[in-house]
C-alpha positions as CSV (number, residue, x, y, z in Angstrom):
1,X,-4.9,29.5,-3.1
2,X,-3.0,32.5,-3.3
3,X,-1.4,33.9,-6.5
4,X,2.1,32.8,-5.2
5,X,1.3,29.4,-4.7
6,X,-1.0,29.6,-8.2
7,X,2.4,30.6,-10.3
8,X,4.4,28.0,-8.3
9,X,1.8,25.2,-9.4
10,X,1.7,26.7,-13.5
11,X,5.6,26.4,-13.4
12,X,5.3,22.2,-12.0
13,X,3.1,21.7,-14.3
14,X,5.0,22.7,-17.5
15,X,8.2,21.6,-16.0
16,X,6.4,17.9,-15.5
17,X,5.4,18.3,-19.0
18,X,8.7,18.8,-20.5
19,X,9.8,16.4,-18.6
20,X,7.2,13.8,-19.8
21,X,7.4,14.6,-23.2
22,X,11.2,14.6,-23.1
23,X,11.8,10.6,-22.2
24,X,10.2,7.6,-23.2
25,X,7.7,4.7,-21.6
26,X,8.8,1.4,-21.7
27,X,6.8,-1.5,-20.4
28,X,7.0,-5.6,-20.0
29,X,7.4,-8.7,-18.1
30,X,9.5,-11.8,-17.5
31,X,8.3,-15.4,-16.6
32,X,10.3,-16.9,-14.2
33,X,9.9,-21.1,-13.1
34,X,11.6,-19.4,-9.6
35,X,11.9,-16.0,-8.5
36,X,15.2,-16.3,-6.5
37,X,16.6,-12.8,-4.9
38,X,19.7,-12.3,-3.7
39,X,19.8,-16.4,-2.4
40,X,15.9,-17.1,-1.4
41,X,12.9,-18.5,-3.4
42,X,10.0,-16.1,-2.6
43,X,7.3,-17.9,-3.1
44,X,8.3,-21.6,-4.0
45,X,6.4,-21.4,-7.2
46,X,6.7,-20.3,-10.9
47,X,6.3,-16.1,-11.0
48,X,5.0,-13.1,-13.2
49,X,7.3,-10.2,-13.2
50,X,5.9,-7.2,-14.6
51,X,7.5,-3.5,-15.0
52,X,6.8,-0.4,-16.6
53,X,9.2,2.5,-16.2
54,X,9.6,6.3,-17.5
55,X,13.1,7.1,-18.6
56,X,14.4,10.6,-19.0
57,X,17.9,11.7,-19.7
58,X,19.9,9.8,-16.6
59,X,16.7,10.0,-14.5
60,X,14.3,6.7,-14.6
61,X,11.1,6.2,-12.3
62,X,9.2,3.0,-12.7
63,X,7.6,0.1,-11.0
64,X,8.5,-3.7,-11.1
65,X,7.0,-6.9,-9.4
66,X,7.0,-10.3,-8.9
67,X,3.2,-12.1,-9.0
68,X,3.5,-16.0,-7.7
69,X,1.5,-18.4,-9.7
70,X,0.9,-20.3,-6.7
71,X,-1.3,-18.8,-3.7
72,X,1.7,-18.8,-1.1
73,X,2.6,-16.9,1.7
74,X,5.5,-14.3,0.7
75,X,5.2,-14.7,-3.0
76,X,4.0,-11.3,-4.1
77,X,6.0,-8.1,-4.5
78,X,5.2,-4.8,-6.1
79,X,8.1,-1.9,-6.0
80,X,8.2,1.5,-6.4
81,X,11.8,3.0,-7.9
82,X,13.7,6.0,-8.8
83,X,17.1,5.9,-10.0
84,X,19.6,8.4,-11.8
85,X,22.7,7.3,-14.0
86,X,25.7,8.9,-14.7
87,X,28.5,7.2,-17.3
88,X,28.7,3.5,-15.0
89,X,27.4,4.5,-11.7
90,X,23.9,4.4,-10.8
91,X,22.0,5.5,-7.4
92,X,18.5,4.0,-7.1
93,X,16.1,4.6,-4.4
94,X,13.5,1.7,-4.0
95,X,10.5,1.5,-2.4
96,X,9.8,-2.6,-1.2
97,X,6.3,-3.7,-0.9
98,X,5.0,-7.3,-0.2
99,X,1.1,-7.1,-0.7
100,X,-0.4,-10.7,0.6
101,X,-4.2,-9.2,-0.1
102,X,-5.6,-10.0,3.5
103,X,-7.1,-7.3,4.2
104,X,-4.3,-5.3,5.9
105,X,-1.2,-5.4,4.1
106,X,-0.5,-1.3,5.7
107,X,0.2,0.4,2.1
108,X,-0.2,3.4,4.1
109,X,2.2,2.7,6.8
110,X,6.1,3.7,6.6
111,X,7.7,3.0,9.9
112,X,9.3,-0.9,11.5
113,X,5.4,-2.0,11.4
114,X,4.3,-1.3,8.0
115,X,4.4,-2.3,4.9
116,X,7.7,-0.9,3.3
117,X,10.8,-1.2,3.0
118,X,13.1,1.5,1.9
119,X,16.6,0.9,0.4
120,X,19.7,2.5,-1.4
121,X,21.6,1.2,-3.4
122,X,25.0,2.0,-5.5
123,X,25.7,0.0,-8.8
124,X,28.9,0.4,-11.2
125,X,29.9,-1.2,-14.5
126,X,34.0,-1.1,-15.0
127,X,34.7,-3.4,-18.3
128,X,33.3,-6.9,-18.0
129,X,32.4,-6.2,-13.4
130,X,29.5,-5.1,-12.0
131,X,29.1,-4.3,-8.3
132,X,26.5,-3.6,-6.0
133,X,26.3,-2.3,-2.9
134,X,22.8,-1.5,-0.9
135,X,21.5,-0.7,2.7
136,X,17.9,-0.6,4.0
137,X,17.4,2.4,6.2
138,X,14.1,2.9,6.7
139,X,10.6,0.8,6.8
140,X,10.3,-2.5,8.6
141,X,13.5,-3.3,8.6
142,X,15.0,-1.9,11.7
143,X,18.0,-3.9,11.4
144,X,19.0,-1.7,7.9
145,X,20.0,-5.0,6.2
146,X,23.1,-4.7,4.0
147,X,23.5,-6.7,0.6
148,X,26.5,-6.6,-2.0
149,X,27.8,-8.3,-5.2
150,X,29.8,-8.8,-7.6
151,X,29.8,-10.4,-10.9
152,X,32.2,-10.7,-13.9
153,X,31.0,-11.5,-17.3
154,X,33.7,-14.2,-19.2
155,X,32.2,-14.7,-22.3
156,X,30.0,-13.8,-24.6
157,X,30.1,-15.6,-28.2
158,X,27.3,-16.3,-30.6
159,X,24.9,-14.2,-28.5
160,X,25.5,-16.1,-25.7
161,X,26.2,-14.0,-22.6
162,X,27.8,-15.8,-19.6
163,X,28.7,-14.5,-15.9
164,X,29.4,-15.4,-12.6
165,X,28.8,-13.9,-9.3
166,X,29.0,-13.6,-5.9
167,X,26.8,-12.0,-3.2
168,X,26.6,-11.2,0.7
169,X,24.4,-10.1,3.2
170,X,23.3,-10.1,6.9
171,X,20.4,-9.8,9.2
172,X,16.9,-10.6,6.5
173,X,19.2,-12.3,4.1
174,X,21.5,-14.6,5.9
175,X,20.0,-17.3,9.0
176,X,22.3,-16.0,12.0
177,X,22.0,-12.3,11.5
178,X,25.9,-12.1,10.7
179,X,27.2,-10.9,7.1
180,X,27.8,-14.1,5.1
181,X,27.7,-15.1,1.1
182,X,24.1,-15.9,0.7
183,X,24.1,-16.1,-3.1
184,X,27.1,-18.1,-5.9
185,X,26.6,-18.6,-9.5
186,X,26.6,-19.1,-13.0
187,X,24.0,-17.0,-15.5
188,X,23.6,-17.7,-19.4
189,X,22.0,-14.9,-21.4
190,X,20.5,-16.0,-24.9
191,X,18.8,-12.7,-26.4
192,X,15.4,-13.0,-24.3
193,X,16.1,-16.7,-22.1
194,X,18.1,-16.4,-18.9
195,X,19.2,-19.3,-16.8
196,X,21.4,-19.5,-13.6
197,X,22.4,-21.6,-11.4
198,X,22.6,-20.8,-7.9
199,X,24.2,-21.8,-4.3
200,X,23.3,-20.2,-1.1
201,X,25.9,-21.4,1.1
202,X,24.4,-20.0,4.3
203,X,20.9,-22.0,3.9
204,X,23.0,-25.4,2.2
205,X,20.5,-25.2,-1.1
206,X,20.4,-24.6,-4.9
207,X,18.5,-23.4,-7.6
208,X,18.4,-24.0,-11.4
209,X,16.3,-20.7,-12.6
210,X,15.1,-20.1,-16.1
211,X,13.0,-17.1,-17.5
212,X,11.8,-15.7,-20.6
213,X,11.6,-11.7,-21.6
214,X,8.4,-10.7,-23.0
């Protein structure tokens, strides 16, 4: 190693410092009797969701996933993120992985046959709307699936948060490939309970969700 490349290393490693000791950790998890995403159950079963994250300034790295109580096929997820927030807008980066523990899930494979997925995604709060807009464009996913939504809270009274929304997608989320609403509901927010009730048009079903903040 060269004295170059020795002064280059010194200077990451006090500027990662700083920047460690400069933001905060935060960890947890939710219990959820469904993980529903964007209109489908992954995994048909009750789910863990654990996440830690590192937060400094408007930058925020962390990891979050979804454990199914059940052994079923599809029901685990662990994610990698990165996102930066400035005033209502946020861009996020995230890194999808689905590990099913059978020997070859390809942690170390990024292209259409591995195991990632690699999406961006645009989010905005103006008042009482949210939006969201995001686009796969890298991974196994070599249609670059496309997802938005929109929500609107109405009412919030007694601690009691309340919002509807409405989301679309095409190719992984909707049946015929075509951009369609996948996902139509109604969440409740009670300091750490969350239910919703939710419609996916496109695959004629319903779900009643409920989950608990740890």
């Amino acid at each position: 190693m060269n004295y170059r490349t020795k002064i280059f290393f010194i200077i990451l490693l006090i500027y990662s410092t700083g920047f460690l000791l400069a933001g905060n950790f935060n960890a947890g998890a939710d219990i959820y009797n469904r993980y529903v995403w964007r209109g489908t159950d992954y995994g048909n079963s009750a789910a863990v969701q654990p996440y830690l994250s590192y937060i400094s300034g408007p930058i925020e790295i962390g990891a979050w996933s979804s454990w199914s109580i059940a052994e079923v096929p599809n029901g685990n997820e662990n994610d990698l993120y990165i996102s930066y927030s400035y005033e209502s807008i946020s861009l996020t980066l995230t890194d999808y992985f689905f590990p099913s523990y059978n020997g070859n899930d390809q942690i170390d494979k990024f292209g259409e046959q591995g195991g990632h997925t690699f999406e961006f995604s645009i989010s905005a709060n103006i008042s009482n709307f949210s939006f969201l807009a995001a686009s796969n464009f890298a991974g196994n996913d070599p249609n670059n699936s496309k997802y938005a939504e929109l929500s609107y809270k109405f009412l919030t009274k007694n601690k009691v948060s309340s919002s509807v929304f409405l989301g679309a997608g095409n190719h992984i989320y909707s049946l015929d490939n075509d951009f369609t609403i996948v996902s139509v509901g109604l969440q409740i927010s009670r300091e750490i309970f969350q239910v919703a009730y939710i419609i996916n048009p496109d695959q004629k079903t319903s779900f009643l969700t409920f989950g608990i903040t740890l």
